[in-house]
N, CA, C and O of each residue as an XYZ file, in Angstrom:
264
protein
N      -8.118     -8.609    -38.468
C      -8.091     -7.683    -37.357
C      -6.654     -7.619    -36.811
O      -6.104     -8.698    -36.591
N      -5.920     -6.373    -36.542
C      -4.796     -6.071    -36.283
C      -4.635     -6.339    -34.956
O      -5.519     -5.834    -34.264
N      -3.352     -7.305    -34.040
C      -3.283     -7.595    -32.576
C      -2.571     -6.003    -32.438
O      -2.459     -5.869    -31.219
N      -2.145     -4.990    -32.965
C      -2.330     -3.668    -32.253
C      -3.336     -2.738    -32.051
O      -4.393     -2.654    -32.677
N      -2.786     -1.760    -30.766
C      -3.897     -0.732    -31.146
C      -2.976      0.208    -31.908
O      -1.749      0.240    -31.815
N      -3.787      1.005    -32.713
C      -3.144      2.253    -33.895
C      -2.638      3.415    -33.027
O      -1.672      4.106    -33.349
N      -3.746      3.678    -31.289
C      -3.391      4.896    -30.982
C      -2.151      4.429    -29.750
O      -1.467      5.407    -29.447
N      -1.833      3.405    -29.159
C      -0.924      2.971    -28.599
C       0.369      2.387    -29.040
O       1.301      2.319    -28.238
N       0.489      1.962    -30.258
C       1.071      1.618    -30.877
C       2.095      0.230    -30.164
O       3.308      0.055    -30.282
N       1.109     -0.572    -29.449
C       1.808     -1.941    -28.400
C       0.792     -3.179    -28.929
O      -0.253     -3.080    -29.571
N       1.290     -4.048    -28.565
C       1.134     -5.150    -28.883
C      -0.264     -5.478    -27.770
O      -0.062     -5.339    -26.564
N      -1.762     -5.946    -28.302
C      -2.590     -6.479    -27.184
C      -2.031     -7.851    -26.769
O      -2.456     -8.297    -25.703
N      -0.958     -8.735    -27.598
C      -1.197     -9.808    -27.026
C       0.152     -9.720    -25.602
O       1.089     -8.922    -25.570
N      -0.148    -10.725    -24.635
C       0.477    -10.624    -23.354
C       1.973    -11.189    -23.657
O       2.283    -12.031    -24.499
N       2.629    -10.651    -22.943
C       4.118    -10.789    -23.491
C       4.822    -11.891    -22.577
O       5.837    -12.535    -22.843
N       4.029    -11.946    -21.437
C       4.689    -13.494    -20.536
C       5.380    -12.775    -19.305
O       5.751    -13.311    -18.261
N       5.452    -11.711    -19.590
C       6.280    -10.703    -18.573
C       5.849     -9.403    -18.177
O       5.862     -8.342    -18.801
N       5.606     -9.577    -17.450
C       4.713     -8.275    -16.243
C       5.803     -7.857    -15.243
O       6.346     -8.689    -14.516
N       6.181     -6.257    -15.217
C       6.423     -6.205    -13.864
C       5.518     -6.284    -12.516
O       4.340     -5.928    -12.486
N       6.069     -6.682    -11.662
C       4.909     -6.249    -10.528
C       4.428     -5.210     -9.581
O       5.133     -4.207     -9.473
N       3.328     -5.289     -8.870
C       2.535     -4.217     -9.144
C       3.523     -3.236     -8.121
O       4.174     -3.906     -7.319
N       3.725     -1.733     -8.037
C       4.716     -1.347     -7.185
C       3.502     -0.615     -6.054
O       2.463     -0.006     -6.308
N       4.051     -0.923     -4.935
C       3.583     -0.279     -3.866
C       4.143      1.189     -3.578
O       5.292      1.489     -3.257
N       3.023      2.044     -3.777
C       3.624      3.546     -3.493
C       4.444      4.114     -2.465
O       3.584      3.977     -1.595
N       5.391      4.634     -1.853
C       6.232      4.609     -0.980
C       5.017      5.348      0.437
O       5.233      5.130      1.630
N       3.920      6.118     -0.024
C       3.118      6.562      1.444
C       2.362      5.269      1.477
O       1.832      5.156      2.582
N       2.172      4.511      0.894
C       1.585      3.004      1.621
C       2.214      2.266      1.909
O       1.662      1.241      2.309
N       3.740      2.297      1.900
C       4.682      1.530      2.848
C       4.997      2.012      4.119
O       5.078      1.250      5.083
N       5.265      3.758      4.236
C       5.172      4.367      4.863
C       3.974      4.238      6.138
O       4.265      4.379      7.325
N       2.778      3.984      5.703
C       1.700      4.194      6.296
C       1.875      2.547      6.926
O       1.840      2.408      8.148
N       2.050      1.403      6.086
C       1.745      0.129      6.278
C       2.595      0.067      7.470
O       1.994     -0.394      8.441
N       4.008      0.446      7.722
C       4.926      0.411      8.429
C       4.941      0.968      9.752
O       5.382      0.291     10.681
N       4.541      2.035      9.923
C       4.024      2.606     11.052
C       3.171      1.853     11.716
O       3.209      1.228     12.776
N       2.459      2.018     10.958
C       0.436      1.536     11.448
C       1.097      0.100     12.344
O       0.731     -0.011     13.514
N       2.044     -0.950     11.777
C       2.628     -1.950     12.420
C       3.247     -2.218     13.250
O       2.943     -3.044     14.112
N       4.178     -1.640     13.197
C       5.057     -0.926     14.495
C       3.664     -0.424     15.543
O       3.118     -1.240     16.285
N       3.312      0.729     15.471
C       2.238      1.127     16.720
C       1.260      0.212     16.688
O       0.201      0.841     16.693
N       1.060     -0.899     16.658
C       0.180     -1.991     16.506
C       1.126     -2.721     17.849
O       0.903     -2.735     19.059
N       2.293     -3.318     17.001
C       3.457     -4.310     17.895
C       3.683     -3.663     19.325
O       3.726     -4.278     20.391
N       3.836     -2.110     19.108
C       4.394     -1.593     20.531
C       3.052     -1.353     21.525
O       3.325     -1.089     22.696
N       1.848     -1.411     21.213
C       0.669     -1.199     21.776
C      -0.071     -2.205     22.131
O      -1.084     -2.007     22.802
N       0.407     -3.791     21.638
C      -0.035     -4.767     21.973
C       1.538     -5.224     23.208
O       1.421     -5.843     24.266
N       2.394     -4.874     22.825
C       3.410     -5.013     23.732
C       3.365     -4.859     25.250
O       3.632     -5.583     26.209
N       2.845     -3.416     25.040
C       2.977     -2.769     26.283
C       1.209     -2.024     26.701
O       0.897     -1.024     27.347
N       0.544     -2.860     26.124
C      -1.434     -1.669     26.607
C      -1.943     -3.350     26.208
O      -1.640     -4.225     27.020
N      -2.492     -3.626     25.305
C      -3.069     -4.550     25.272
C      -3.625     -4.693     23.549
O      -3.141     -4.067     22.605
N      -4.549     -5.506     23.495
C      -5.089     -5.627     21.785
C      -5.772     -4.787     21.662
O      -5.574     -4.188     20.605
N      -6.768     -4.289     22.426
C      -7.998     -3.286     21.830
C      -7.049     -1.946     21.545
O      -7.063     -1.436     20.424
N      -6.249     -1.419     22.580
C      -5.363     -0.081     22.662
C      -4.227      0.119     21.091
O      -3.817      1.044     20.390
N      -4.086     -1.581     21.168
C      -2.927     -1.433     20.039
C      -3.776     -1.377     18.789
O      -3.305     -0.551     18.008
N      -4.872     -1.973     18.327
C      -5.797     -1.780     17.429
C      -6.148     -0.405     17.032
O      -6.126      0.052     15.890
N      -6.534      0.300     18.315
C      -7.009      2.069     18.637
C      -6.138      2.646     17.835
O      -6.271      3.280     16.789
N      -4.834      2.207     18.746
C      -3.227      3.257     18.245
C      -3.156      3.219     16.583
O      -2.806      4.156     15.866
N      -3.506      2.118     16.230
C      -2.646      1.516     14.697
C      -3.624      2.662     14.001
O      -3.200      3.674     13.443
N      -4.994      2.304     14.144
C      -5.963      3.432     13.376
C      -6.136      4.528     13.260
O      -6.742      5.111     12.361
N      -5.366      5.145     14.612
C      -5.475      6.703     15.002
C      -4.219      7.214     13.942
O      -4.146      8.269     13.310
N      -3.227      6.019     13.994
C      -1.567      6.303     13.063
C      -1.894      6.424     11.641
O      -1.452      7.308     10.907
N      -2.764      5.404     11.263
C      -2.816      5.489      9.745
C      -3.879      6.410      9.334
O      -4.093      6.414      8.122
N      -4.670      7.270     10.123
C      -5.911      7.921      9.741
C      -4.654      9.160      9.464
O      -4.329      9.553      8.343
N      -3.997      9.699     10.912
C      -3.393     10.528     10.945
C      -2.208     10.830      9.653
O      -2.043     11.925      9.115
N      -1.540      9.701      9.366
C      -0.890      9.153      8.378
C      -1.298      9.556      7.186
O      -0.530     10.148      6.427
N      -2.463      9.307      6.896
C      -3.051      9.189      5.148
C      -3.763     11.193      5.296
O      -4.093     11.844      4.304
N      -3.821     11.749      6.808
C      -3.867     13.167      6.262
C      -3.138     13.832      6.342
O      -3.444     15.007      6.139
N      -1.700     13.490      6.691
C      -0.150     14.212      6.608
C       0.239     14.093      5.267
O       0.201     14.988      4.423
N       0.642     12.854      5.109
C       1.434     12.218      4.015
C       0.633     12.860      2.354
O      -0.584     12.757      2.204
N       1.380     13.379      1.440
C       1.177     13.742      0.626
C       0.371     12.999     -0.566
O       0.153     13.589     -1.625
């Protein structure tokens, strides 16, 4: 049995070296915000408000962002 596949033409066995996994730039985007209005809402309102804010950012966030 051949360690390739015929229609990929790569090696199945593991090579020891993986890049790692990349985070898409609107989920850094989103992660980053959402944190920030988290920090500034627990700063200055309290935990439940800054919790509110972070969710209202990333809902709003994930239906802007492309």
């Amino acid at each position: 049995m051949p360690l390739t596949n015929p229609r990929a033409g790569k090696s199945n066995v593991q090579s020891g070296h993986e890049d790692p996994p990349k985070l898409p730039i609107r989920w850094a985007v989103i992660l980053l915000a959402a944190g920030f209005t988290a920090y500034l809402g627990h700063r200055y309102a309290g935990p439940i408000q800054a919790g509110t804010a972070a969710i209202a950012v990333t809902t709003l966030l994930h239906t802007i962002l492309p």
